[in-house]
C-alpha positions in Angstrom: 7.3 48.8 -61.5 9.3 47.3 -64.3 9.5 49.7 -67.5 9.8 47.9 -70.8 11.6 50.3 -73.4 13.4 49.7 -76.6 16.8 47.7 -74.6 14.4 45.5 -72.5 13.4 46.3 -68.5 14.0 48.6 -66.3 13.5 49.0 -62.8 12.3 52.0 -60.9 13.5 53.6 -57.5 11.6 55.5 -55.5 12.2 57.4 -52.2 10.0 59.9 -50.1 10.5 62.7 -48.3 6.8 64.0 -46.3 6.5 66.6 -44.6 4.2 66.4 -42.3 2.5 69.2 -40.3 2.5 68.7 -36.3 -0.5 69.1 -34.7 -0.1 71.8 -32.1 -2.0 74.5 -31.2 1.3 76.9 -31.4 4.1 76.6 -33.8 7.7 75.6 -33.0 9.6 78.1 -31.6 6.8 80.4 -31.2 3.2 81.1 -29.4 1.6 82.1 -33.0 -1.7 79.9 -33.9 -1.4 77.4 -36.4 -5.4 77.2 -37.9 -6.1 76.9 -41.5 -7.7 78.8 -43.0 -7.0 82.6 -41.7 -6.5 85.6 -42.7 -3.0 86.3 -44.9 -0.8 87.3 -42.1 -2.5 87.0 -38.9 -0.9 84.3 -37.5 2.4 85.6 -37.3 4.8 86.4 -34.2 8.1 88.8 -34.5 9.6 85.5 -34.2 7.9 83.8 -37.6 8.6 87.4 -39.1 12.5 87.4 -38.5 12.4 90.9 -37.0 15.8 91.6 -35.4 16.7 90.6 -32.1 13.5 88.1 -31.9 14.8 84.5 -30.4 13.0 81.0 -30.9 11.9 78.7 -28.4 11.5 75.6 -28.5 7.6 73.8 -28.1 7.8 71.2 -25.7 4.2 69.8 -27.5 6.0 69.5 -31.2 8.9 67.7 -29.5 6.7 65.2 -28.2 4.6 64.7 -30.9 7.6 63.8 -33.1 8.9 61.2 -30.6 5.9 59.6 -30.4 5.9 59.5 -34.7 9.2 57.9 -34.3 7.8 55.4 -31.4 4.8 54.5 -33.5 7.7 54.1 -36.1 9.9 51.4 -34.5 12.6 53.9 -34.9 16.0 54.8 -32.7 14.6 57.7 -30.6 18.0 60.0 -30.5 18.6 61.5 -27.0 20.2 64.3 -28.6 19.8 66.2 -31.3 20.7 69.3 -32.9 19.1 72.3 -35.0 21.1 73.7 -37.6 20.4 76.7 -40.3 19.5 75.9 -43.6 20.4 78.7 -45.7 18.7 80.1 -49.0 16.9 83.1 -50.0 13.1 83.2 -50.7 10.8 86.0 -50.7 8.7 83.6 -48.0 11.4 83.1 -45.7 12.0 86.2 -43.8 15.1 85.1 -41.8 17.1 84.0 -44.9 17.4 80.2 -43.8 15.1 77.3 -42.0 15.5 76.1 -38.5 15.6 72.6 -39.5 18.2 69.5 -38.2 20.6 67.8 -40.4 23.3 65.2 -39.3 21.7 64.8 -36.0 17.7 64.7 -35.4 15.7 64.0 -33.5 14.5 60.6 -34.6 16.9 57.9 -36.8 16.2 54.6 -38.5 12.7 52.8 -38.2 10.6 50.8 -40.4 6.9 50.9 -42.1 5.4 47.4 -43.6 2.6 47.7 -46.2 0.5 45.2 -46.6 0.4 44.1 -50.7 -3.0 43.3 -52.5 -1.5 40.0 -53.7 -1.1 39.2 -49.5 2.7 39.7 -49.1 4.0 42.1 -46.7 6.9 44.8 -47.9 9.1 46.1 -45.6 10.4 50.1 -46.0 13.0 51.7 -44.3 12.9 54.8 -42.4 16.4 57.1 -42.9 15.0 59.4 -40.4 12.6 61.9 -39.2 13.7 65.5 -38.2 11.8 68.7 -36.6 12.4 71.3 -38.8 9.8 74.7 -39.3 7.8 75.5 -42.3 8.1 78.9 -44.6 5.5 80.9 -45.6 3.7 81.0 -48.8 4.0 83.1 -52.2 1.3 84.2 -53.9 1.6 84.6 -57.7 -1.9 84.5 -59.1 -3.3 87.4 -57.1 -2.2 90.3 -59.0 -0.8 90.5 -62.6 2.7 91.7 -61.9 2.8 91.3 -58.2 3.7 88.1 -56.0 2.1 88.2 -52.5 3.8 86.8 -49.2 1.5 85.4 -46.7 3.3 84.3 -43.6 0.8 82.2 -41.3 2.3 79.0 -42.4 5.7 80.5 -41.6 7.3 78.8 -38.2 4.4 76.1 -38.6 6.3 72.8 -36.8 6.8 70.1 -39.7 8.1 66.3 -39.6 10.5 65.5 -42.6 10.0 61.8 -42.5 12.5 60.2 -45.3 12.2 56.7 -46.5 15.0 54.5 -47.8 14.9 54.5 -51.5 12.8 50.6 -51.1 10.0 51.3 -52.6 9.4 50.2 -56.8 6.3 51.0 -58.1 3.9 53.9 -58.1 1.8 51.3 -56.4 4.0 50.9 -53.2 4.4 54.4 -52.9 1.0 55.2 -52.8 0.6 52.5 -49.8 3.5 53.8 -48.2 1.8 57.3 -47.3 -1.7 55.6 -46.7 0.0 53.8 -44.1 2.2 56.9 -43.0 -0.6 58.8 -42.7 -2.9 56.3 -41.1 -0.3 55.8 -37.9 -0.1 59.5 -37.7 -3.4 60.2 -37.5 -4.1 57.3 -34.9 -1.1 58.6 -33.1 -3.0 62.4 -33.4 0.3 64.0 -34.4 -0.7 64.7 -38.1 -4.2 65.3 -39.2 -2.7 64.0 -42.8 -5.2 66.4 -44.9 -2.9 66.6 -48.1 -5.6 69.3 -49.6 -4.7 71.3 -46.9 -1.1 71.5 -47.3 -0.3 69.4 -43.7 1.0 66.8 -45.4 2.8 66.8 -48.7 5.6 64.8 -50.4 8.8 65.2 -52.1 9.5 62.1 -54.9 12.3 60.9 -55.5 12.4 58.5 -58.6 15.6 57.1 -60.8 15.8 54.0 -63.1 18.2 51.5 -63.6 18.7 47.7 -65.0 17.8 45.2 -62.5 20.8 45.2 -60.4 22.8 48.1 -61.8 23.7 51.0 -59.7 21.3 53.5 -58.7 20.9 56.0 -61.3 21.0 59.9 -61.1 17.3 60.6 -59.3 15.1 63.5 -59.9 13.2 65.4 -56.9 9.5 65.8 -57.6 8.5 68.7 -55.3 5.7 69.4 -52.8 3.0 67.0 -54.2 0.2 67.0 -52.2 -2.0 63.9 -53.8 -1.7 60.5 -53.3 -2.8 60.1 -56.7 -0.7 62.8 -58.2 2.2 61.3 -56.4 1.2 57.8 -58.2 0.8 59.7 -61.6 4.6 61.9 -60.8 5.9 58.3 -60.8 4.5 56.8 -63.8 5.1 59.8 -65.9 8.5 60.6 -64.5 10.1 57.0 -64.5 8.9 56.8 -68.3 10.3 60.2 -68.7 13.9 59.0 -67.8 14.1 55.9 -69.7 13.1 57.3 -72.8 16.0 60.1 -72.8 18.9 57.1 -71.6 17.4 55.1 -74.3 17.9 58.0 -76.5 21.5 58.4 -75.6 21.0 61.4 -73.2 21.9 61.6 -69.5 19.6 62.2 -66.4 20.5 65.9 -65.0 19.8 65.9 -61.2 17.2 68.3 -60.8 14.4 69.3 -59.0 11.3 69.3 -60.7 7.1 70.2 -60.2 4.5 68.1 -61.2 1.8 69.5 -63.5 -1.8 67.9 -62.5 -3.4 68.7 -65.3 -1.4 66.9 -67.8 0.0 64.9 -65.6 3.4 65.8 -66.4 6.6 66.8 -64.4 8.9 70.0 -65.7 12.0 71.2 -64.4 12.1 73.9 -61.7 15.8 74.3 -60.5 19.2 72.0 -60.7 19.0 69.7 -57.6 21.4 71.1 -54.9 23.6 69.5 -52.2 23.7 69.9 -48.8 26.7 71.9 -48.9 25.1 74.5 -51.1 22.6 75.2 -48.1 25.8 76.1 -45.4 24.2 74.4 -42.8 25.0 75.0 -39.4 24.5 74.6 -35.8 21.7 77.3 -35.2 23.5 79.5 -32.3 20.2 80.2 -30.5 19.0 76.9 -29.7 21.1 74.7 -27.5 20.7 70.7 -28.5 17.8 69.1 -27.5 18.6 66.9 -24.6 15.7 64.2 -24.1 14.7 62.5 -20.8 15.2 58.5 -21.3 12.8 58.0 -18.9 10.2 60.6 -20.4 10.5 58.8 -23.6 9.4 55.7 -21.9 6.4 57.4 -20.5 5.6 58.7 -24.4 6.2 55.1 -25.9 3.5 53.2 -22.9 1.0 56.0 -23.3 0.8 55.3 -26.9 -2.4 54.1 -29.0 -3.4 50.2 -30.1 -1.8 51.0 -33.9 -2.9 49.8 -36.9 -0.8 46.6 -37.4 -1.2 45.4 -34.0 -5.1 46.0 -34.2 -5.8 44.6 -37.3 -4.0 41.5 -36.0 -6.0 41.6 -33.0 -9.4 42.0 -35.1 -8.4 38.9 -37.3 -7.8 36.8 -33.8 -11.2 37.7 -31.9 -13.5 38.3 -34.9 -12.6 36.2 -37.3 -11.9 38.6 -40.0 -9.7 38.0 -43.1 -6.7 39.9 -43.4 -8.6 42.3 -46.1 -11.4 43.1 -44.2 -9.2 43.3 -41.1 -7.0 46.0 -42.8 -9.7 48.0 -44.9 -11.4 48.5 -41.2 -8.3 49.5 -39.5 -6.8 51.7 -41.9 -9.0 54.9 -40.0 -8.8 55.0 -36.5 -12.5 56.5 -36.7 -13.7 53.3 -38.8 -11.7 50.9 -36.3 -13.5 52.4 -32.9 -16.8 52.0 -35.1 -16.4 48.6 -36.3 -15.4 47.4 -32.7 -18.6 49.4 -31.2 -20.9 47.3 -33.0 -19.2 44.0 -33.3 -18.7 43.3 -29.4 -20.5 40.8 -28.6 -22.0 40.2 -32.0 -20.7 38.3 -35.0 -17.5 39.4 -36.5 -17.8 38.7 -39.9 -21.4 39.7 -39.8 -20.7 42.8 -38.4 -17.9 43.4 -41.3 -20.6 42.6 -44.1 -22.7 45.5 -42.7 -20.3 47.9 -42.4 -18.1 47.6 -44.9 -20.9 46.7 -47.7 -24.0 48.6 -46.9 -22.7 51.5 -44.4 -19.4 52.5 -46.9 -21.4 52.1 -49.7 -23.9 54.9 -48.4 -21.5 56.9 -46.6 -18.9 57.4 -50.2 -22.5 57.9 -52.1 -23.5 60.8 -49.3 -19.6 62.4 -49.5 -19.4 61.5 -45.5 -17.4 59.7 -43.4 -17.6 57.9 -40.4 -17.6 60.3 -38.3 -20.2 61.8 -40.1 -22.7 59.1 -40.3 -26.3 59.7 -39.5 -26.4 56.0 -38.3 -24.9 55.3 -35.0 -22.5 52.2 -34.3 -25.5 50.8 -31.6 -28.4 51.9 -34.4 -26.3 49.3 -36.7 -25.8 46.6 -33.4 -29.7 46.6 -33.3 -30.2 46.5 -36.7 -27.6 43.0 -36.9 -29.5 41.4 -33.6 -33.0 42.1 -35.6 -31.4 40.0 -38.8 -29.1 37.2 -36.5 -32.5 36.6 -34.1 -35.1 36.1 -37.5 -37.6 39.2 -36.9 -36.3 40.7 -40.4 -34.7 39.0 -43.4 -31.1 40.5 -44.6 -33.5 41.4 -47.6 -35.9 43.9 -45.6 -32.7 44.6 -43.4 -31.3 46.6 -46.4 -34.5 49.0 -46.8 -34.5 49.4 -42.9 -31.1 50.8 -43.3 -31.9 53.2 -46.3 -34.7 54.5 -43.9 -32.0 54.8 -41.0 -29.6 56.5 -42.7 -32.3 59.1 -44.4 -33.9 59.9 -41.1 -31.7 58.8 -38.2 -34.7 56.4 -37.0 -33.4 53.3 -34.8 -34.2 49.9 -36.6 -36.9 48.3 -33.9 -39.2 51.7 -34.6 -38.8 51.4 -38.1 -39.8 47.7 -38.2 -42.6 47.9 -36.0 -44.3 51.3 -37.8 -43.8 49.6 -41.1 -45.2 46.2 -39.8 -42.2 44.5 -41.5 -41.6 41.8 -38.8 -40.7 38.1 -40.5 -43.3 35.7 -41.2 -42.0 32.5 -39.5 -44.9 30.9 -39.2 -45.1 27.9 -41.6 -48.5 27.6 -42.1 -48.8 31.3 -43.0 -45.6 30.8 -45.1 -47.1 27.4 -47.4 -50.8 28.7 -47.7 -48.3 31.5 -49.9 -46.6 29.0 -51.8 -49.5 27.3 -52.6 -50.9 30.2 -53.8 -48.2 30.8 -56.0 -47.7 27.5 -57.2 -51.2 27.4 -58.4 -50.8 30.5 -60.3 -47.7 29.2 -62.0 -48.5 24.9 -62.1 -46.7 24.3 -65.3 -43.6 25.9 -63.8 -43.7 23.9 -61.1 -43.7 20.8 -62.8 -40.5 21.7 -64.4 -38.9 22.3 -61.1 -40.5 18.5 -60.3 -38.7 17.4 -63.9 -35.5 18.6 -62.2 -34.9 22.6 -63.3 -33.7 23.5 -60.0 -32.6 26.6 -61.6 -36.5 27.9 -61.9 -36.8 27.4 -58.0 -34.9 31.1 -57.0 -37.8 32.4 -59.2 -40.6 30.5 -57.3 -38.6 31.9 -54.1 -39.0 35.4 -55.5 -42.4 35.3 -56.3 -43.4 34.1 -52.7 -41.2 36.5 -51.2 -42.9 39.0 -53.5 -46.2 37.7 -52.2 -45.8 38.2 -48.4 -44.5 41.6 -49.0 -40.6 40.3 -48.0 -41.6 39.0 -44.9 -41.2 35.4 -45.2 -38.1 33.8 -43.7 -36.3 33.2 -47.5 -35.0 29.9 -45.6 -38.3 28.6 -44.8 -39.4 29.3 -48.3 -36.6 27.8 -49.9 -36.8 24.1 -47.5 -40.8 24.1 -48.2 -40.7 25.0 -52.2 -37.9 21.8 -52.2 -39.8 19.5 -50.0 -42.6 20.3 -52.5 -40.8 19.9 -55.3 -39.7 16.4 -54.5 -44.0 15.4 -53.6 
């Protein structure tokens, strides 16, 4: 995203840091339950609570679930690793610093490609991805001069997955945790529901002039909206050029994004990672991996989105649009391919991606949530491909379907609205309706083809939408022509 200010262009940099909330039924050095939407402080152990004496343990599920990130990744899975203490002071942190790993986690460099509307590929590098647990949560809007501490999210296992600072418009980033978020959720080790809190993202934006150093960056924290994070990044990269252009300096800080101007503001000077004292924590030994249980984690992993969506463009045809809209859900994927086996790929696509998107966005669902069935859609596509409905009647079928859950076949044959195929049928219509509309006709005979889509309306409109539209169409022409 090239800025244009008052001394020409400038280009934008822009890094994430997402922390992304492990699925696991415990969190990650203790039994406590992890499941929104609780109680304040229910879901807390001695452990998450930092009472004296309380020691952590490590969960062998939130280990695994970050290795298989970093597999579905490309990235170095690191043998060993280490968990330091991260200190600060928050009311929300009981202990008085994070379990969290530093100069050695668990998971190093890997790579994410997006795929660009304009058809190009972009390639973004993974620094790392690191195990590290969650705090708990202030509450300052629940009394008038009291904060409130509620605890259940703290000890919650988190991924800190940081990118390379690659990415250079708001644009990119946005794809970057679409696609994040997609392989975590086919992998099932993020459920990647923002509004929830399990997956969030620190922004990192500077400017420069192409080819200058990197400039000092600013930290957008905890954004939890793709399209906030798009609107941090416009705002903020503006923000910056118009105080160097102004003859000010960029102060490293770390700063919150206000939705509802769509503004950032400054929340605390950026610090280093020496301010935080970090150190090996003393009561957790490193974590020590199994090559060979890494191996079973990488060939029990899932088809993922890249190499399905190449797969879907090989064996049905599809373009690498529709291939890549259909993949980008794992739900939507195992759909698609439900009804399309056997059937016609691009067909298939059409009716999913046109008629049953359209309906499900207009209804708030999802595909998980449809009321029609991936073999309710199969029979609905054989009834079009084999002639006994046009695509035209097809369309009201579906409406029906997906108001009442009714399979196609009963719908058609208690409405009657099989196809008229038979010709004679068909051209005692179309005489009818050229009669009605003779001086029309000729016109078409004079050569205004353009009056022959009506002339195929009105017989459609005669037979009730039965007639094969084909049919109609060859007929009116052969008429046409005496």
């Amino acid at each position: 995203m090239a800025i244009r200010g008052e001394t020409g262009e400038w280009e934008v940099v822009i890094g994430l840091e997402v922390h992304a909330q492990i699925v696991s039924r415990a969190k990650l050095f203790s039994g406590a339950a992890t499941a929104f939407g609780a109680e304040p402080n229910t879901q807390v152990s001695f452990v998450d609570a930092a009472f004296p004496g309380m020691l952590p343990v490590i969960n062998e599920v939130c280990v695994s679930q970050a290795v298989r990130t970093g597999l579905g990744l490309e990235a170095e899975i690191n043998l060993r690793s280490v968990f330091d203490r991260k200190n600060y002071f928050y009311a929300d942190l009981p202990a008085g610093y994070q379990i969290s790993q530093y100069l050695q986690p668990i998971v190093g460099k890997g790579t994410l490609t997006l795929d660009m509307p304009d058809g190009t590929i972009k390639t973004v590098g993974i620094t790392r991805l690191h195990l590290e647990q969650d705090a708990g949560k202030s509450l300052h809007d629940q009394d008038p001069r009291l904060s409130y501490v509620d605890l259940n999210r703290s000890g919650i296992a988190l991924m800190e997955i940081v990118s390379e600072p690659d990415m250079r418009t708001a644009e990119e980033a946005g794809l970057y945790l679409k696609k994040l978020r997609s392989i975590m959720r086919y992998l099932g080790t993020c459920d990647g529901n923002m509004d929830e809190g399990s997956m969030r993202a620190d922004v990192n934006v500077s400017v420069r002039k192409p080819g200058a150093p990197l400039g000092t960056r600013c930290e957008i924290k905890n954004v939890n909206s793709m399209r906030y994070v798009q609107q941090a990044i416009e705002y903020e990269s503006r923000r910056q050029v118009e105080i160097i252009e102004g003859g000010g300096t960029i102060a490293q800080e770390t700063r919150l994004f206000d939705s509802r101007q769509s503004t950032t503001r400054p929340m605390r000077s950026k610090e280093h990672a020496h301010d935080y004292r970090y150190f090996p924590d003393p009561d957790l030994l490193p974590l020590v991996l199994d090559p060979e249980w890494v191996e079973e984690l990488r060939r029990a992993l899932p088809e993922l989105p890249d190499t399905k969506k190449a797969r879907f463009m090989r064996e049905y045809s599809l373009t690498p649009y529709d291939a890549g809209v259909l993949v980008a859900d794992r739900e939507t994927a195992a759909y698609y391919e439900a009804v399309a086996r056997g059937r016609d790929g691009k067909l298939v696509a059409n009716w999913v991606m046109g008629e049953l998107f359209g309906r499900l966005n207009k209804a708030g669902k999802s595909v998980s949530d449809s009321p029609v069935s991936a073999a309710a859609v199969g029979e609905l596509v054989d009834l079009v491909a084999d002639g006994t409905i046009s695509g035209r009647t097809a369309k009201d079928v579906f409406d029906e379907m997906f108001a009442t859950g009714k399979g196609a076949r009963a719908i058609v044959k208690a409405k009657g609205l099989t196809q008229i195929t038979d010709t004679g049928a068909i051209e005692a219509a179309i005489d009818g309706v050229i009669a009605a509309n003779a001086e029309k006709f000729e016109q078409v005979r004079a050569g205004k083809d353009a009056l022959l889509g009506w002339f195929v309306g009105q017989v459609m409109k005669a037979t009730g939408g039965k007639a094969n539209p084909a049919s109609v169409n060859e007929m009116l022409r052969k008429k046409a022509k005496g």
